[in-house]
C-alpha positions as CSV (number, residue, x, y, z in Angstrom):
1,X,27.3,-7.6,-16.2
2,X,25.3,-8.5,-13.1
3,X,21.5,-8.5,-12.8
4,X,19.0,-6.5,-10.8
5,X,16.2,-8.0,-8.3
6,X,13.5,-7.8,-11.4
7,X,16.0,-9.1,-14.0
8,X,16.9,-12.3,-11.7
9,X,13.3,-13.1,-10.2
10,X,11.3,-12.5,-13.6
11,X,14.1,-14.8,-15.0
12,X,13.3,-17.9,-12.2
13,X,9.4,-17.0,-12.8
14,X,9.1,-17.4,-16.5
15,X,11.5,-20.4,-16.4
16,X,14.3,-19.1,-18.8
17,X,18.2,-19.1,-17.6
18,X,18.6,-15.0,-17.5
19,X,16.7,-12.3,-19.1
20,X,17.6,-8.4,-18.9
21,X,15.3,-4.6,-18.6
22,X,13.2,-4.4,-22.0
23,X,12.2,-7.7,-22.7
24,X,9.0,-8.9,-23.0
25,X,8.6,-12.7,-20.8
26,X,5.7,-14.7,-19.6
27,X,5.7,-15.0,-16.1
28,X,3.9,-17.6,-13.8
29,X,2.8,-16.2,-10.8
30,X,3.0,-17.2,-7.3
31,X,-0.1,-16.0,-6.0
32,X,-2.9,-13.1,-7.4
33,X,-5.1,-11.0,-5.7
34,X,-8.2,-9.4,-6.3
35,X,-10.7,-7.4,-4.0
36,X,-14.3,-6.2,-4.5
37,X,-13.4,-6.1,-8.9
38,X,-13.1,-9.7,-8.7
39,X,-16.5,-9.5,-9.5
40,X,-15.4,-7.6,-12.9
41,X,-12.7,-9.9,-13.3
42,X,-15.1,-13.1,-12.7
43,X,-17.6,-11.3,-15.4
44,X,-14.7,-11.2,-18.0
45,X,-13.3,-15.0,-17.7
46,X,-17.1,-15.9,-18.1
47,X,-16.9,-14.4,-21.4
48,X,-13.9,-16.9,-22.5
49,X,-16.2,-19.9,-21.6
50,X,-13.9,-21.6,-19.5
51,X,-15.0,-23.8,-17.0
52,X,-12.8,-23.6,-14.5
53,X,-9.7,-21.4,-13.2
54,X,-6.4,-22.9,-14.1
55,X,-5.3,-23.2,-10.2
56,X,-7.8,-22.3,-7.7
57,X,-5.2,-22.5,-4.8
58,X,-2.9,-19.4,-6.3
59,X,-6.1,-17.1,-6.1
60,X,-6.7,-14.6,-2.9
61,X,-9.8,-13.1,-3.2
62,X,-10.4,-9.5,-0.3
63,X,-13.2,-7.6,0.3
64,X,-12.5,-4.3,1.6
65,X,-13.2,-1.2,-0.6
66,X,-16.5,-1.0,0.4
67,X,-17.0,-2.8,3.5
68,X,-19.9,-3.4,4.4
69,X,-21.6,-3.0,1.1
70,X,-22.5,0.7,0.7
71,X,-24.9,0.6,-2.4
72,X,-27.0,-2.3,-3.4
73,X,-24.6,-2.2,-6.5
74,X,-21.7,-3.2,-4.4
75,X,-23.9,-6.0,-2.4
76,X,-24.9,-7.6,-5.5
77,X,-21.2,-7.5,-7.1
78,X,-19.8,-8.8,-3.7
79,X,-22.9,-12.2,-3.9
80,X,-21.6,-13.0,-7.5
81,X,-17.7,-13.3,-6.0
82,X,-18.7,-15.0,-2.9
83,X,-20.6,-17.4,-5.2
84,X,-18.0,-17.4,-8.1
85,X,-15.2,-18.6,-5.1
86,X,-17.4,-21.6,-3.9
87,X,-18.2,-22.3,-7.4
88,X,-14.2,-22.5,-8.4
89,X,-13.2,-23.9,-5.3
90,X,-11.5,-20.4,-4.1
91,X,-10.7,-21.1,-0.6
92,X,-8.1,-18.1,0.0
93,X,-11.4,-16.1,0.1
94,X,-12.0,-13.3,2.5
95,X,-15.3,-11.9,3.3
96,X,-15.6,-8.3,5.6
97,X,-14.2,-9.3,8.6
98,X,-10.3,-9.5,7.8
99,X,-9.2,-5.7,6.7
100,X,-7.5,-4.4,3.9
101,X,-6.2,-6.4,0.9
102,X,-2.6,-5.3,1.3
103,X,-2.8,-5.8,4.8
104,X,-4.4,-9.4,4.5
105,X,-2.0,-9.8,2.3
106,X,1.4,-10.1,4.4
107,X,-0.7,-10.6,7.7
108,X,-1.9,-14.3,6.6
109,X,1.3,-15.1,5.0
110,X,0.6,-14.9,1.2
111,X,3.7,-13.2,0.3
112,X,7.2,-14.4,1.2
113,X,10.6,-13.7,-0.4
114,X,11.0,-14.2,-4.1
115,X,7.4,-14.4,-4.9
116,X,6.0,-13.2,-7.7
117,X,2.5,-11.4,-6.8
118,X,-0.3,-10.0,-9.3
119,X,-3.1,-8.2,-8.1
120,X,-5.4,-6.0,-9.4
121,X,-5.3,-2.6,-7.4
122,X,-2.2,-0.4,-8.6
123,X,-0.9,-0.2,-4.9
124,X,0.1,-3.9,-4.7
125,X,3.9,-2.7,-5.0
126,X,3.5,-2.8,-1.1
127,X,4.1,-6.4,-1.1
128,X,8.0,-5.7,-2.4
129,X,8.8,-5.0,1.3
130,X,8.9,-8.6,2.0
131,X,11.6,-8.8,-0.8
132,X,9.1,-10.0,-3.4
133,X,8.3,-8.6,-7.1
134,X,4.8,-7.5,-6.7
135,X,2.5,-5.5,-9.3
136,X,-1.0,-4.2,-10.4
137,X,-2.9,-5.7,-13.1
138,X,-6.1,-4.5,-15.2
139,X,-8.8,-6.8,-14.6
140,X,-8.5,-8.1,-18.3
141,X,-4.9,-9.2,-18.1
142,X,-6.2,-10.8,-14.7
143,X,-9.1,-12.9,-16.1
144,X,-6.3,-14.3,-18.6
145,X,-4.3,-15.3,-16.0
146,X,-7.1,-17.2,-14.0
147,X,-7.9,-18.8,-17.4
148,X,-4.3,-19.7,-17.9
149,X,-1.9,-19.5,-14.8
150,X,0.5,-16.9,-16.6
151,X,1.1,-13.6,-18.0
152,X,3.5,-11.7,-20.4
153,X,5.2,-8.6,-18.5
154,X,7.7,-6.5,-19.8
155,X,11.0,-6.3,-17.9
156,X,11.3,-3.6,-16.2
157,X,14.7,-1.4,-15.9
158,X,15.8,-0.6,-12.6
159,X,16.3,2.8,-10.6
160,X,18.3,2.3,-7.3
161,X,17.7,4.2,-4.3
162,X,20.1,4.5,-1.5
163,X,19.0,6.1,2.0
164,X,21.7,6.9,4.4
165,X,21.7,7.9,7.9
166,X,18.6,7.6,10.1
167,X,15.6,9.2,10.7
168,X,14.7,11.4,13.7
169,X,11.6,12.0,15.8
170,X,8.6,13.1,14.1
171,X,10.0,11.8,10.9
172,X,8.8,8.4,9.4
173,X,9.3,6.5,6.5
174,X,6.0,8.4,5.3
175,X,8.1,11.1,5.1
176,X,10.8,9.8,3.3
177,X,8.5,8.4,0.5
178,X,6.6,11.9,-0.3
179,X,10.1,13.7,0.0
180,X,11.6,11.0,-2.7
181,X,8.4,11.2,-5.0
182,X,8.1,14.9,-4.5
183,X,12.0,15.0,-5.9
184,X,11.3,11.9,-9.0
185,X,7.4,13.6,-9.5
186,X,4.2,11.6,-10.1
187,X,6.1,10.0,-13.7
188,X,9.9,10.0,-12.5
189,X,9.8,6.1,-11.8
190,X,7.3,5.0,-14.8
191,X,7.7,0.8,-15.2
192,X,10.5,1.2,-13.3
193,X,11.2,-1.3,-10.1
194,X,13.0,0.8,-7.6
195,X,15.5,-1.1,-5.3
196,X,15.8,0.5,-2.0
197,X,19.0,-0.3,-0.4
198,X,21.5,1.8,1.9
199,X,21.5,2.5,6.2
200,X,18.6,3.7,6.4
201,X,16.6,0.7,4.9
202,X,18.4,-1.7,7.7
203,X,16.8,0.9,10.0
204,X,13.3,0.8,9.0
205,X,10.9,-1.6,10.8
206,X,8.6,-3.5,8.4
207,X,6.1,-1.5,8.3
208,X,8.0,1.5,7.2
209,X,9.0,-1.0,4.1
210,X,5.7,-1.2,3.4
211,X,4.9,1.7,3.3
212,X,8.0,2.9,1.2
213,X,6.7,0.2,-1.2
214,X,2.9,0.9,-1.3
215,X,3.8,4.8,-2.2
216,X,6.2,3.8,-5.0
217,X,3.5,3.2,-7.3
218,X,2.5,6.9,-7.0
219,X,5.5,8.0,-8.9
220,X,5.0,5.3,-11.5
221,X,7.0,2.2,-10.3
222,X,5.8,-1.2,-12.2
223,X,6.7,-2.6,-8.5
224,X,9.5,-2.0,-5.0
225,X,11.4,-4.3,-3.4
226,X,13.3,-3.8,-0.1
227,X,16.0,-6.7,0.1
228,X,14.8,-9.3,2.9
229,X,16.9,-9.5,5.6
230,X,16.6,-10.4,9.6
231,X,13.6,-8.2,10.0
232,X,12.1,-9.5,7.2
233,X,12.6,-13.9,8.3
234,X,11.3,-12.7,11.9
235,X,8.4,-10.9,10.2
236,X,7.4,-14.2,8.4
237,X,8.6,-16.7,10.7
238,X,5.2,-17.7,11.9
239,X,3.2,-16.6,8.6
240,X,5.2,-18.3,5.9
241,X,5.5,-22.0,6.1
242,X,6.2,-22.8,2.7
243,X,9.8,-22.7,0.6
244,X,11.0,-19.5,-0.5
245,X,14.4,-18.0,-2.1
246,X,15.7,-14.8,-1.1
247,X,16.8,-13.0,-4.3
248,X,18.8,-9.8,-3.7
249,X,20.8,-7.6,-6.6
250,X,24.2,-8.4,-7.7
251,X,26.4,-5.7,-7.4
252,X,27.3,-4.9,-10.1
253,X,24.4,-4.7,-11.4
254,X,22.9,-2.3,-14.3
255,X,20.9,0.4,-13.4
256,X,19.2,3.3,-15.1
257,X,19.7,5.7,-12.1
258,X,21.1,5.7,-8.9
259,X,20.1,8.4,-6.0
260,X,20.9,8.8,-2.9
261,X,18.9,10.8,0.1
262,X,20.1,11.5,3.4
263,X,17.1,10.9,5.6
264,X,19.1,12.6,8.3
265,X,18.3,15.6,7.4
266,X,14.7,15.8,6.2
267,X,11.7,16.9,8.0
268,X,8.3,16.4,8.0
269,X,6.7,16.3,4.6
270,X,3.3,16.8,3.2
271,X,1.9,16.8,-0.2
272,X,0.0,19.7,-1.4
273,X,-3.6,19.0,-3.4
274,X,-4.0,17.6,-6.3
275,X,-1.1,15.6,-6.7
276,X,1.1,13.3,-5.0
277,X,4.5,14.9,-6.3
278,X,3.4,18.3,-5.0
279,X,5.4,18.2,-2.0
280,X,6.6,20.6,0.6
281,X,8.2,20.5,4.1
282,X,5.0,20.6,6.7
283,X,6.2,23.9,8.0
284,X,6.0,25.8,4.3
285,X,2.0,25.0,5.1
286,X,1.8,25.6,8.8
287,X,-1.3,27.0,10.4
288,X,-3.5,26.1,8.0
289,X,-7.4,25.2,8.9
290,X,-8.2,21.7,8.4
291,X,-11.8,20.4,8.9
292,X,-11.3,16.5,8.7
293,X,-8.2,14.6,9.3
294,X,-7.9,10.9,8.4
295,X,-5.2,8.3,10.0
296,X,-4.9,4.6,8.5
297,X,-5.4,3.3,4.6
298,X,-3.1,0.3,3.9
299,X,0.0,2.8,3.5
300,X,-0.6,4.0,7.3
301,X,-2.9,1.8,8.9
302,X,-0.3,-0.4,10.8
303,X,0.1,-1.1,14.6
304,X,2.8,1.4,14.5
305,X,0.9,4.2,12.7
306,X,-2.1,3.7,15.6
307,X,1.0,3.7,18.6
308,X,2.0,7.2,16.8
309,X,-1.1,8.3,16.8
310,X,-2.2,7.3,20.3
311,X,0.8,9.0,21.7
312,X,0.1,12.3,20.4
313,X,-3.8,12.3,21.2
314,X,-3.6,10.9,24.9
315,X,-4.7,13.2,27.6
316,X,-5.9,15.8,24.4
317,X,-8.7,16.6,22.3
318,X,-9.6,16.8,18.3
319,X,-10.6,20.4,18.1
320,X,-14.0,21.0,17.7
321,X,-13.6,22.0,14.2
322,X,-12.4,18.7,13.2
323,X,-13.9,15.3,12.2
324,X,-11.3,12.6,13.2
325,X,-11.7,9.4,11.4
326,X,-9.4,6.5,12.3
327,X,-9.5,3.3,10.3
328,X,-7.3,0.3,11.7
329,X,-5.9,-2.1,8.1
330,X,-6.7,-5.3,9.3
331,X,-9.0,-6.8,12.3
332,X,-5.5,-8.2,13.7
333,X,-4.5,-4.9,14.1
334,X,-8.1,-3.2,15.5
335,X,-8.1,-6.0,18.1
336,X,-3.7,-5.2,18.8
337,X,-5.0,-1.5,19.4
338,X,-7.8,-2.6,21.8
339,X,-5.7,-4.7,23.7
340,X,-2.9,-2.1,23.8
341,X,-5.7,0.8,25.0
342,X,-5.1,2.6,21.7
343,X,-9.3,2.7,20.7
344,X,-10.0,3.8,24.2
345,X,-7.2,7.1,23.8
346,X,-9.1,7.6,20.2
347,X,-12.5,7.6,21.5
348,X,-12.1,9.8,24.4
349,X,-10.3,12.5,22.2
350,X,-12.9,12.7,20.2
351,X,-11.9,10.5,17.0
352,X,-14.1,8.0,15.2
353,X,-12.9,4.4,14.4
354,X,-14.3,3.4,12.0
355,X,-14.3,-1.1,10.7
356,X,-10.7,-1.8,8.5
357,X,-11.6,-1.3,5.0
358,X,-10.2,1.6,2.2
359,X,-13.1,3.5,3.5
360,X,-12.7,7.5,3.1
361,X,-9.3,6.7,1.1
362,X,-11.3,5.1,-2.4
363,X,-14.2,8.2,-1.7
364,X,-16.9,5.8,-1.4
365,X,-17.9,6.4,1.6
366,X,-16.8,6.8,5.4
367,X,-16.1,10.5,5.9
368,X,-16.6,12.2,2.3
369,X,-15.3,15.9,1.5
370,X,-17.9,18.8,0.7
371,X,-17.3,21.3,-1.3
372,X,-14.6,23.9,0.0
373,X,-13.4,21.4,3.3
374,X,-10.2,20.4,3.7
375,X,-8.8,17.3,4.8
376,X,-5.6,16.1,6.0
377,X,-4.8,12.5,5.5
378,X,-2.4,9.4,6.1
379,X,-3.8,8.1,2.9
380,X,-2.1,7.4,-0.5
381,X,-4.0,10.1,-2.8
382,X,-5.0,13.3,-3.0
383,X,-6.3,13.2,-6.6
384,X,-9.3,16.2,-7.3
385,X,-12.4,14.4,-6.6
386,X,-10.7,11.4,-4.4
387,X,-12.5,11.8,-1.0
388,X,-15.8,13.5,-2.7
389,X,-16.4,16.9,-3.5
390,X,-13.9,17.9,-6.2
391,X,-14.0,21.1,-4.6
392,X,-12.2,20.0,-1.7
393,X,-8.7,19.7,-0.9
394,X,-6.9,16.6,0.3
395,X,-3.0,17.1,2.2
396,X,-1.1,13.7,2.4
397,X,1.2,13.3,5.9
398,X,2.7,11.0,8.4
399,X,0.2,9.5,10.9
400,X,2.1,11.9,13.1
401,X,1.8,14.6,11.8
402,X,-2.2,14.2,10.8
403,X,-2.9,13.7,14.2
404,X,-1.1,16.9,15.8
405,X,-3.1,19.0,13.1
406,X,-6.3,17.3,14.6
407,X,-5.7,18.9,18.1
408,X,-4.9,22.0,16.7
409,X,-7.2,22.0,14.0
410,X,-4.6,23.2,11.6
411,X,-1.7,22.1,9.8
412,X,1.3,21.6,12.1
413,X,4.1,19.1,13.1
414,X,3.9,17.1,16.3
């Protein structure tokens, strides 16, 4: 029997000749990542009086939930970590300026095929689109593996996922995700790794794998992989300078399930508050006020999420009704859109851009909900309480189709 992509990479990574779904390994990571709760993570390895992490050149540390520093709270956390890194001799350290840990992630070349990526924040399945195995951590297990250099994982079993055909004008891989999760629901992938595979994934730019990979987690996927391929060597051509091994399925390997979705066919997709897997075709929810609408997070704050979005706003207006926030993932990419006009199109329709950062996505701060508002968002969650008020209502869409709804200041499709 063959193996899958999470059977034959947590095999290489824990150094034994094959292992298969169910069994517990220890695993030595490639890299692990951290933002702002590195200064939770620092706090417990100071309690297992170590002196110092076990390899300081394997740790990424990334501010950017709550960027700049919103509370005095966040200011003081953010001191200890920029202290803790010089103290350890962190230098994969990023301060304010650099965007969005997932982002900052692929952009400076930290992930490359058949990797094997920790971090602590649950959506760092995103880095699977790269053809890596990539997964969240509790700040706990993390502080044992800065102490150490290794953790024990479980193997995970493996749900395939074949898309055929190819998608068609307004629909985007956001789409595709919310329709897939909407179908599995919020549990239907639990410690799963999905393996995305068929037409449609050959189709799909890089940033559509990312964010196929980043929403995975929200219907319980231990981590995502897209197979690397042209698109994916072009993508790290200039980022990745270091050896890597491209590790794809075999085919016959085992799988628990294996679906198939004709992407053909679908049409825009939006999930309804307060969950993720309550999803609906846009038009089941056209016509319905909005009073904020949100474009960017590090599931849609690419390049090609801003393009998207500057097409549909150029020459228009957000409706007065509506507070447009705009958040670019990365500085790369805020200084892309400048260059390309995109910023100029935002701010004369109306929108605010605000620095990269999670921003209004964590519900820290940046555009929070009062009671009764609702918002329409390119975010990943939609959680009661998750931009503020937890008497306001959060819709998840494409970039697309949250930036049509803020010129008509309803819900509607490009």
């Amino acid at each position: 029997m063959g193996k899958t992509f999470a059977e034959k990479i947590l095999a290489i990574k824990s150094g034994r000749k094959e292992v298969k779904a169910g069994e517990i390994v220890e695993v030595y990571p490639d890299w692990v990542m951290s933002h702002e709760n590195a200064a939770l993570v620092a706090k417990i390895w100071n309690s297992l009086k170590e002196e110092k992490v076990k390899y300081p050149q394997k740790i990424v540390l990334i501010f950017d939930h709550r960027v700049p520093a919103e509370s005095v709270k966040t200011a003081i956390g953010q001191k200890e970590v920029r202290e803790f890194a010089k103290i350890q001799g962190i230098t994969n350290f990023f301060d304010i300026n650099k965007g969005i840990c997932h982002q900052v992630m692929v952009e400076e070349g930290f992930v490359a095929p058949g990797e094997l990526i920790l971090g602590t924040d649950s959506h760092t399945t995103t880095y699977g689109a790269l053809g890596a195995f990539s997964t969240g951590i509790g700040a706990t297990e993390m502080a044992g593996v800065w102490a150490t250099g290794k953790l024990w994982l479980r193997v995970p079993e493996t749900i395939k996922i074949i898309l055929k055909g190819s998608l068609t004008y307004p629909v985007s891989a956001k789409d595709v995700i919310l329709h897939i999760i909407g179908k599995l629901g919020a549990d239907g992938a639990d410690y799963r790794e999905v393996e995305f595979t068929g037409e449609g994934i050959r189709g799909f730019s890089i940033s559509d794998r990312l964010t196929l990979c980043n929403l995975s987690m929200e219907m319980g996927a231990k981590g995502a992989v897209c197979f690397a391929d042209e698109k994916t060597l072009d993508y790290i051509q200039d980022r990745v300078k270091r050896a890597y091994s491209i590790i794809t399925a075999d085919v016959d390997a085992n799988y628990e399930q294996t679906l198939e979705f004709d992407i053909s066919k679908l049409t825009p997709q939006i999930a309804l508050p307060h969950r993720v897997d309550n999803v609906k075709p846009v038009a089941d929810v056209e016509g319905l006020p909005i009073d904020q609408a949100v474009v960017g997070s590090c599931t849609n704050g690419r390049l090609e999420d801003l393009e998207i979005t500057a097409r549909i706003l150029e020459g228009k207006k957000v409706a007065s009704s509506v507070r447009m926030i705009i958040i670019p993932a990365s500085w790369n990419i805020y200084l892309e859109a400048l260059k390309k006009g995109f910023i100029e199109i935002f701010i004369n329709a109306g929108a605010v851009v605000i620095n990269p950062g999670c921003g209004p996505c964590l519900g820290a701060h940046q555009g929070l909900l009062a009671p009764g508002e609702r918002c329409i968002t390119s975010t990943n969650r939609n959680f009661k309480g998750r931009m503020g008020s937890g008497e306001a209502e959060i819709y998840l869409a494409s970039p697309a189709v949250v930036a049509a709804s803020a010129i008509k200041g309803k819900i509607t499709t490009p």
